[in-house]
C-alpha angles and dihedrals in degrees: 000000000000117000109252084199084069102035078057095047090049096057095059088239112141116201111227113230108259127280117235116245119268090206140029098288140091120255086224132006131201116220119160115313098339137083112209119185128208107242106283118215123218089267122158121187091342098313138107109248109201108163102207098020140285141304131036131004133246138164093281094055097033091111092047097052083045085060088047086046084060090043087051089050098047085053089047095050091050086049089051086044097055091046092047106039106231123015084240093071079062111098106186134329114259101189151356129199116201113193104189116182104232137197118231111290097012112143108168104089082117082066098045093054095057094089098060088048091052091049085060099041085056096046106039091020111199089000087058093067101104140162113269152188129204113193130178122228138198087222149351135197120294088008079287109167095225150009134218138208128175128187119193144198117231119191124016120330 
């Protein structure tokens, strides 16, 4: 099997360390033979990143929330990482949530989480394809744009 620490290495991508958490809750959690992480906001050194502004998301800033849905998934890998050990005891990602807040009439989550889709599929190649759901929401925590969870295999599947 290919070592996701170097696939990781390779991109370029540097996994933040961990926030700690703002509630009474873990930012990942073992069980079995599962990882599951709490949603994971486009946060960068602390800070919420929202290019564009904050709030919702329509059309027009569809490409921008796909960017904060990378971001998300960066925070939430490092999140799987820091539960597992080492990216390399992950075996394949099993599924990905994307909460994204929408405007009214807004229908393209599926395109906004694409780009966290895309982060894993860089990082875990074939064993990043994973099931998904994209959901629109009439708000998340701090005005974010999206939301991200991640659940993952360790050990063999």
């Amino acid at each position: 099997m290919a070592s996701f620490e170097a696939s990781l290495a390779l991109s370029g991508i540097v996994l933040p360390e961990v926030a700690a958490p703002a509630g009474l809750y873990q930012p990942a959690l073992r069980v079995g033979g599962l990882i599951y992480t709490s949603g994971q906001l486009p946060l960068v050194e602390g800070r919420l990143i929202e290019p564009g502004g904050t709030g919702r998301v329509s059309v027009e800033r569809q490409e921008m929330a796909s960017g904060a849905a990378r971001i998300a998934a960066i925070n939430a890998v490092a999140a799987l990482r820091a539960a597992a050990g080492s990216l390399d005891q992950i075996s394949r990602i099993v599924k990905l949530a994307v909460f994204v807040s929408s405007e009214p009439g807004f229908t393209n989550q599926h395109l906004v989480a694409n780009g966290a889709s895309a982060l894993l599929a860089e990082i875990f190649g074939e064993n990043g394809r994973h099931v998904r759901s994209a959901i629109g929401v009439a708000a998340l925590p701090l005005d974010a744009s999206v939301e991200v969870e991640l659940v993952a295999a360790i050990g063999s599947c």
